[in-house]
C-alpha positions as CSV (number, residue, x, y, z in Angstrom):
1,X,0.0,0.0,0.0
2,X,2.7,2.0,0.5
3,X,4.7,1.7,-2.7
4,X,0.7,2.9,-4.2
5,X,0.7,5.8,-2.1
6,X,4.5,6.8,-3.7
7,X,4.1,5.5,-7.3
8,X,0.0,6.8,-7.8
9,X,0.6,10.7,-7.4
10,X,3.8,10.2,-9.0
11,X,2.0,8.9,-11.8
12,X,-0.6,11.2,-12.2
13,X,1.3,14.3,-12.4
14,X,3.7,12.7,-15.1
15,X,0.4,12.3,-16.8
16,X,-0.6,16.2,-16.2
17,X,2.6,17.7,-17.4
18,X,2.3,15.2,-20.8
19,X,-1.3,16.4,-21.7
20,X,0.1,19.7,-21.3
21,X,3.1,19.5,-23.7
22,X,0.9,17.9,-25.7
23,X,-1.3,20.9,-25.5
24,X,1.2,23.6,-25.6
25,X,2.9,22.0,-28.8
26,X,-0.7,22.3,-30.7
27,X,-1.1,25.9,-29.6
28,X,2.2,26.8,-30.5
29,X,2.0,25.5,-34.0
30,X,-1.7,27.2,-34.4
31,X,0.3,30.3,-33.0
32,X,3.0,30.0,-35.8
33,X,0.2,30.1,-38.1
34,X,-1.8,32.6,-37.1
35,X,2.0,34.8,-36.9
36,X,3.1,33.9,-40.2
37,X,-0.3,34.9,-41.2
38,X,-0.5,38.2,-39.7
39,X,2.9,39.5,-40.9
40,X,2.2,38.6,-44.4
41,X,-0.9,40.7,-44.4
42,X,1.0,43.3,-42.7
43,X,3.9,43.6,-45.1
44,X,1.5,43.0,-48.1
45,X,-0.4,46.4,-46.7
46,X,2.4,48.2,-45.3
47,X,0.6,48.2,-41.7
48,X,4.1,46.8,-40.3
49,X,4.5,50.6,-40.4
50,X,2.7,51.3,-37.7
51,X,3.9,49.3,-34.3
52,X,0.3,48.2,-32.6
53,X,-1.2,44.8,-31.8
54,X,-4.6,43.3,-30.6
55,X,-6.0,40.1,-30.7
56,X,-7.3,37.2,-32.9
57,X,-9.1,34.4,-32.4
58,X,-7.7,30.7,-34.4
59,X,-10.7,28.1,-33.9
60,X,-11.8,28.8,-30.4
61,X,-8.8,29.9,-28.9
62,X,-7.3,33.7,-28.2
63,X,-4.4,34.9,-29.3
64,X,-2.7,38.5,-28.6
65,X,-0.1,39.5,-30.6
66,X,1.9,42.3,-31.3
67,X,4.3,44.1,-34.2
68,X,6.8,46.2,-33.5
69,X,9.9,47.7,-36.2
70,X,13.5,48.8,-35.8
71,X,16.7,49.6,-37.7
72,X,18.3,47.1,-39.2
73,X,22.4,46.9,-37.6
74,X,23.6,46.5,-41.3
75,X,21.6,48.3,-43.6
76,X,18.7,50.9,-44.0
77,X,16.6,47.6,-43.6
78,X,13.8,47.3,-40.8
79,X,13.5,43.9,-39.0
80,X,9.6,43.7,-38.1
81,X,8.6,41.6,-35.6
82,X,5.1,40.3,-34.7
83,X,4.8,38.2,-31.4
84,X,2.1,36.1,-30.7
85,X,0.8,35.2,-27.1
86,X,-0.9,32.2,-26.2
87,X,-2.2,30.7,-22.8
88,X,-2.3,27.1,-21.6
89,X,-3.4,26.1,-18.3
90,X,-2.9,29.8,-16.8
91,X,0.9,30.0,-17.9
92,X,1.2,32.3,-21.2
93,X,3.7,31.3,-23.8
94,X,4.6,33.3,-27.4
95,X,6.1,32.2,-30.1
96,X,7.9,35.4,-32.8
97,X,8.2,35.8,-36.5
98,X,10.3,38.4,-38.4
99,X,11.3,39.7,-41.6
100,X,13.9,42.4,-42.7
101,X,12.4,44.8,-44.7
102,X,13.0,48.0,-47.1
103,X,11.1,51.1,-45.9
104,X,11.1,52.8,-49.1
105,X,9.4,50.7,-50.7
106,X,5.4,49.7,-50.6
């Protein structure tokens, strides 16, 4: 009974932390997509622009994300950025996309 008492919470909480990898890794490939997404729309329409962010929903979940630009160490390029912020189990996570950019053109 002993060994039970030892091995059976043991158990259980290596189940817990695999549903939530398992979880986590889903969200975070729906939040690649929903990144790549959003910073192809904004360099398509020159929003990367202007630094902002909000939130968009992927199926049923919520994600926040947010684009921000800055000089380039090299060149006149921008690197834009968009972060994307996702929740599991009341622990956020984010997952980041960029691109290098010319400003003068559209």
């Amino acid at each position: 009974m002993m060994f039970l008492a030892i091995v059976i919470p043991v158990a259980v909480q290596g189940l817990q932390i695999a549903s939530r990898a398992g979880t986590v890794a889903l969200r975070k490939s729906e939040a690649v997509h929903v990144a790549d997404h959003l910073l192809g729309e904004m360099v398509a329409t020159g929003q990367w622009k202007l630094s902002g962010g909000g939130t968009v929903r992927e199926g049923i979940h919520e994600y926040r994300w947010k684009v921000e630009s800055r000089a380039w160490e090299k060149d006149a390029l921008k690197l834009v950025s968009l972060q994307v912020v996702y929740s599991v189990q009341n622990r956020d996570y984010d997952v980041r996309v960029s691109t290098l950019l010319d400003p003068n053109q559209q």
